[in-house]
C-alpha positions as CSV (number, residue, x, y, z in Angstrom):
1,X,-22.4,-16.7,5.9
2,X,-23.9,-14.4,8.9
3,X,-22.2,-15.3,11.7
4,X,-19.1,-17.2,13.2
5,X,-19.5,-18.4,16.9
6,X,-16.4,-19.9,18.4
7,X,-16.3,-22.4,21.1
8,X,-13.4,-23.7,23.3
9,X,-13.4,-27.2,25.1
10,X,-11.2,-27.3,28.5
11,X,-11.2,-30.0,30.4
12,X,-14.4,-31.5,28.5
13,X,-16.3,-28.1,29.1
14,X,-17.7,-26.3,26.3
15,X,-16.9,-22.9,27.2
16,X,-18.0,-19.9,24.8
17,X,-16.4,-16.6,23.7
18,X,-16.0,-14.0,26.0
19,X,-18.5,-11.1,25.4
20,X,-17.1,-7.9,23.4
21,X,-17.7,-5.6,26.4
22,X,-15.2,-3.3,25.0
23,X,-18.1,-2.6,22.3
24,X,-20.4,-1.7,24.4
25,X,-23.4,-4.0,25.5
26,X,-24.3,-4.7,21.7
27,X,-20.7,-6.1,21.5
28,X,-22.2,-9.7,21.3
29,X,-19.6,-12.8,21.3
30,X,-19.7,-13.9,17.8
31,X,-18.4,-12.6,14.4
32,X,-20.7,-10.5,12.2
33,X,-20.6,-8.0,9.4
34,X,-21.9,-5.6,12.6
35,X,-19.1,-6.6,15.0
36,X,-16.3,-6.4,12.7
37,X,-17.5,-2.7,11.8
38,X,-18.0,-1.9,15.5
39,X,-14.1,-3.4,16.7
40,X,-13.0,-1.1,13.1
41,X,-14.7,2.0,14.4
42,X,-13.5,1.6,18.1
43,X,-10.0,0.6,17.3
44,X,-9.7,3.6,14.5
45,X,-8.8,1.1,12.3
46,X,-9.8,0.4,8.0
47,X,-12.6,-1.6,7.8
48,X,-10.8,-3.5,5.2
49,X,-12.9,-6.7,6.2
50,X,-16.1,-4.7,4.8
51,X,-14.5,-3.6,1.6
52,X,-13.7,-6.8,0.7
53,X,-17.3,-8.5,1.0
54,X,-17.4,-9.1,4.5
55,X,-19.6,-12.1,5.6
56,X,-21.1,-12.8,3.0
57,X,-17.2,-13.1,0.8
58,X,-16.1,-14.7,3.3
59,X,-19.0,-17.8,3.0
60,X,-18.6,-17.7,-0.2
61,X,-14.9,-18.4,0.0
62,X,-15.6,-21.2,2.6
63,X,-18.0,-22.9,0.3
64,X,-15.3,-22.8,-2.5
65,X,-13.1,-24.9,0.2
66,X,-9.8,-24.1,2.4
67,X,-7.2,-25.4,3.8
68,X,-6.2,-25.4,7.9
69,X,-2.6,-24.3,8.0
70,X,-1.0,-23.5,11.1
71,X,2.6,-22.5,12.2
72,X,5.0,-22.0,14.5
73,X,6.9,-18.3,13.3
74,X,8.3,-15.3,14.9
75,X,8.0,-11.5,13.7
76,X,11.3,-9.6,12.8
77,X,9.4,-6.7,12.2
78,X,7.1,-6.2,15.1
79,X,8.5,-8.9,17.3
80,X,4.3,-10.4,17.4
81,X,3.5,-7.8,20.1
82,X,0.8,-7.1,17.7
83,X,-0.6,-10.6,19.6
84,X,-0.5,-10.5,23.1
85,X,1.4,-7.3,24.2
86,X,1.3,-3.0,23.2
87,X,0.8,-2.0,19.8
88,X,1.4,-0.2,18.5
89,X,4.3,0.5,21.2
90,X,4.0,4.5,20.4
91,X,0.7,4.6,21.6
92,X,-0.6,5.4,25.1
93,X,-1.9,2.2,26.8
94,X,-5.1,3.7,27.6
95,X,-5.9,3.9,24.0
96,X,-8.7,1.3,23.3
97,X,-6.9,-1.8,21.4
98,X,-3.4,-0.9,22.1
99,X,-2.9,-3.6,25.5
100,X,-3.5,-7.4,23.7
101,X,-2.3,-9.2,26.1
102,X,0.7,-9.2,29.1
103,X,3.7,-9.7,27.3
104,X,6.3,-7.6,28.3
105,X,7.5,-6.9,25.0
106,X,11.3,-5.2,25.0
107,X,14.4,-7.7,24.2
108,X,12.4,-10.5,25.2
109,X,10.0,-10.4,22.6
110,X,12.6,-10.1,19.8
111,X,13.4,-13.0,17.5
112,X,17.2,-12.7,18.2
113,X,16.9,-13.7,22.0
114,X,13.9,-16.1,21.6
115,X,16.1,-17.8,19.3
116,X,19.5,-18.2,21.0
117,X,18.0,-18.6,24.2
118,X,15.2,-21.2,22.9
119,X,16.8,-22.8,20.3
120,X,14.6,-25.7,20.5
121,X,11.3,-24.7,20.8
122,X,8.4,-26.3,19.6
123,X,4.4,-26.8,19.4
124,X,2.0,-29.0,19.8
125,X,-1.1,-29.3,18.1
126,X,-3.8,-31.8,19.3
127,X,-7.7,-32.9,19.0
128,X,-8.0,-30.9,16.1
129,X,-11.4,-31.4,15.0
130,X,-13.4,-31.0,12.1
131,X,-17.1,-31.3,11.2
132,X,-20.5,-30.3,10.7
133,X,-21.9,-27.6,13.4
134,X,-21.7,-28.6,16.8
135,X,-20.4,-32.2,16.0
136,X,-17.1,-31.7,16.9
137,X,-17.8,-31.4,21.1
138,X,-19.6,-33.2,23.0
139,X,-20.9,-36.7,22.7
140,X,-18.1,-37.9,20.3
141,X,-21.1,-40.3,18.3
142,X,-21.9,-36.9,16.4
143,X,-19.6,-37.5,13.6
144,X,-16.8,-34.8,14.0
145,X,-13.7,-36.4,12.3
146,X,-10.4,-35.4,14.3
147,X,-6.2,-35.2,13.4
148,X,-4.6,-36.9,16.6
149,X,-1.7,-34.2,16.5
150,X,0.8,-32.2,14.3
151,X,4.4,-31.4,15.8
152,X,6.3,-28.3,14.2
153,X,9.7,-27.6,15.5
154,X,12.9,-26.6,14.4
155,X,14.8,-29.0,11.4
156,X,18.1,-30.6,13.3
């Protein structure tokens, strides 16, 4: 394996990845042994990715199968703000890496209020498709197989 490209379909639009411009204009939009090294040097982080095979590992784990699991879980530890918020939340802002997203974080973000004051929250997931390279968008006579939906919520 070289390269993952990821594509998202809105509306019936194929839309690609946004461009890494945080990596400079090499940053690219896809997933390579060269990205991951230049989002590990600009984020100070362990290329742990690297020292574990990269790529190539990681197609040879793919060819050996895997299994799609997906979940709906909150984070006692770092309440997720490791997701879409700051973090870490002792580092400035500015720091490249350290704003995700625009969750506030604070007592929001913690599993004790999400769960008393939504105690029955739930997901949804849909048109989960599955197939050979570019046959899951599109024309649907390409031969992409899809799951209709999973529901995860909490057990009454």
């Amino acid at each position: 394996l070289l390269e993952v490209r990821r594509f998202y379909v809105q509306d019936g639009q194929v839309v690609p990845n946004s461009e890494a411009i945080i990596l400079g204009p090499d940053g690219g939009n896809s997933i390579t042994d060269d990205f991951c090294n230049a989002s590990k040097v600009k984020f100070g982080d362990i290329n742990d990715f690297a020292k574990k095979g990269g790529m190539r590992e990681m197609g040879a784990a793919m060819d050996r199968g895997m299994v799609l699991a997906l979940s709906l879980w909150d984070d006692t530890l770092v309440h997720m703000l490791w997701l879409d918020s700051r973090y870490p939340v002792d580092d400035p802002p500015t720091k490249p890496g350290v704003m995700r997203g625009p969750c506030p974080g604070g007592k929001f973000s913690t599993p004790a209020y999400l769960r008393e004051n939504h105690p029955d929250a739930s997901v949804v997931y849909s048109s989960i498709k599955f197939g050979e390279i570019n046959s899951t968008f599109g024309d649907s006579t390409r031969g992409g197989r899809q799951l209709t939906s999973a529901f995860l919520g909490r057990q009454q």
